[in-house]
Residue, then its C-alpha position, 0 to 999 in steps of 0.5 A: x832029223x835031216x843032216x847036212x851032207x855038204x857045203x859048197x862054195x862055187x864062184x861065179x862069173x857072169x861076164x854078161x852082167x859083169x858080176x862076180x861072186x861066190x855063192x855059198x850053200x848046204x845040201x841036206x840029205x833029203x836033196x835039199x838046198x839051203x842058201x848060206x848066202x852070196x859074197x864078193x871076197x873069196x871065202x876061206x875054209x877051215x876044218x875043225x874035228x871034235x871029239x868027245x868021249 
């Protein structure tokens, strides 16, 4: 089973077209890019840690 190894938020400006935007995706272990998907408002981040016994 393939595991998700990081998610990355990375703003984007692109002054040519005058869009501004933040792009969000995965990355899998296998290198594998999975698009979460574009947003205009700034994303917030949060931890949450389980444990189970």
């Amino acid at each position: 089973m393939d595991k998700i190894t990081e998610i990355r938020i990375e703003e984007i400006k692109d002054y040519e077209n005058n869009e501004f935007y933040y792009y969000i995706y995965c990355v899998k272990d296998t290198g594998e890019r999975i698009e979460v998907g574009k947003s205009k408002s700034k994303p917030q981040c949060y931890k949450q840690i389980s444990i189970y016994n």
